[in-house]
C-alpha positions as CSV (number, residue, x, y, z in Angstrom):
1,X,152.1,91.5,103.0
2,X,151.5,89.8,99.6
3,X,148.4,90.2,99.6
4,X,148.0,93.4,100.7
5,X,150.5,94.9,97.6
6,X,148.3,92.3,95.2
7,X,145.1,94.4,96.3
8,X,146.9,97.6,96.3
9,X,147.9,96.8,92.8
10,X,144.5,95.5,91.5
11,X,142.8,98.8,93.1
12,X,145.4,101.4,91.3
13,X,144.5,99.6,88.1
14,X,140.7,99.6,88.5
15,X,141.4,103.5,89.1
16,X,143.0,103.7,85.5
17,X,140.7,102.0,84.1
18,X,137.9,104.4,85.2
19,X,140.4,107.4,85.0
20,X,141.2,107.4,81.7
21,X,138.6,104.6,80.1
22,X,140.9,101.9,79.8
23,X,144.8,102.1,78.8
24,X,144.6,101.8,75.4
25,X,140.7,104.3,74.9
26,X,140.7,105.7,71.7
27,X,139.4,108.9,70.6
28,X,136.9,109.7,67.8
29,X,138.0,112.9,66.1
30,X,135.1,115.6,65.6
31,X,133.7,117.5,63.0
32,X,131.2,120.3,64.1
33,X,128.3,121.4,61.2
34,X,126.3,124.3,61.9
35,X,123.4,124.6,60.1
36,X,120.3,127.1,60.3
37,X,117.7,125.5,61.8
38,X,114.9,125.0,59.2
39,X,111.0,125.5,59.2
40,X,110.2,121.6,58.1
41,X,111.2,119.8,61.3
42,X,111.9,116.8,58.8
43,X,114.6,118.5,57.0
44,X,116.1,119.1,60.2
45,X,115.9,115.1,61.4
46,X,117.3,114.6,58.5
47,X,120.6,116.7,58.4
48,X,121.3,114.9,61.7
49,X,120.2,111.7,60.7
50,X,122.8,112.1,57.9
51,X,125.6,113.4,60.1
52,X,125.0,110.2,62.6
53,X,125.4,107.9,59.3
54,X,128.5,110.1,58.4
55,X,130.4,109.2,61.8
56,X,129.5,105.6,61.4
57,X,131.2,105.4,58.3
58,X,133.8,106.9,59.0
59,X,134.4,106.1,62.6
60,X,134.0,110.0,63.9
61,X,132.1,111.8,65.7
62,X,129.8,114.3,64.4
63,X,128.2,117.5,66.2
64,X,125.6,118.6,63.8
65,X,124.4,121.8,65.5
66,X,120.9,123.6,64.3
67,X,120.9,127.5,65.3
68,X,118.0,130.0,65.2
69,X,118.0,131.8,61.5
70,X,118.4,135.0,64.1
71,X,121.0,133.5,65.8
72,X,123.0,132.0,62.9
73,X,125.1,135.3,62.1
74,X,125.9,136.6,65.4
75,X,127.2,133.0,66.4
76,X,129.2,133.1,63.1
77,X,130.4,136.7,64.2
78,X,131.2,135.3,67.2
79,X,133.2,132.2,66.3
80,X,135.6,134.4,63.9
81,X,136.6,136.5,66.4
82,X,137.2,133.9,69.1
83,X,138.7,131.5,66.1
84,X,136.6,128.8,67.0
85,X,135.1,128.3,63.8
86,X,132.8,124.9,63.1
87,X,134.2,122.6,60.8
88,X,131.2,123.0,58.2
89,X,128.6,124.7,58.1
90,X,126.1,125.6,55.4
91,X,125.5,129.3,54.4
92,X,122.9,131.3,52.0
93,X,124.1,132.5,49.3
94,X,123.7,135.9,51.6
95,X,126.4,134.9,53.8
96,X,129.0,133.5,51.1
97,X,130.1,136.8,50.6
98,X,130.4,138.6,53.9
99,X,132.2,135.6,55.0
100,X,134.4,135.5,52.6
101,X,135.6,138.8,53.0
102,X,137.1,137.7,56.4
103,X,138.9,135.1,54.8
104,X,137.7,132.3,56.8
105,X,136.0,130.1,54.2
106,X,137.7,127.3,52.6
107,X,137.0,126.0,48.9
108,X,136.4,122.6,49.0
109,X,134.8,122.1,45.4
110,X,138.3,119.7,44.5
111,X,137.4,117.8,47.3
């Protein structure tokens, strides 16, 4: 009967394990950037080469998301009305105002 619990036991903590990644996982918080997707490919590789060297610094993860010039303002249109804004995102000096306007834009020029 020993043994049978001492397996039992060993089996329900093998399931935590893979349930939940170990008892003490940790989580990397996220910051989402959207970006419009630029014509030089190498600008591109770059913004997400920079947002990879961002998250290793500081230990987060980062979702660096290139959208479609067409796309970018519908998505954006989108996201305010759902409220699932990105956490940054860079903008034309086009969009600064329209956005604006809606109040969801943040100044972070003291940061």
């Amino acid at each position: 009967m020993k043994r049978f619990v001492s397996i039992l036991v060993v089996l329900v903590i093998c399931l935590l394990f893979s349930a939940f990644n170990g008892p003490c996982a940790e989580t990397k918080p996220e910051i989402t950037i959207w970006m419009k997707k630029q014509f030089v490919p190498a600008a591109n590789d770059l913004m997400e080469q920079r947002g990879k060297e961002f998250g290793d610094k500081y230990n987060v993860k980062v979702n660096v998301e290139l959208i479609a010039y067409e796309n970018f303002y519908p998505k954006w249109t989108a996201a305010i009305e759902s409220g699932q804004v990105p956490d940054v995102s860079f903008f034309g000096y086009q969009e600064v105002g329209q956005f604006y306007d809606k109040g969801v834009l943040m100044d972070v020029s003291s940061l």
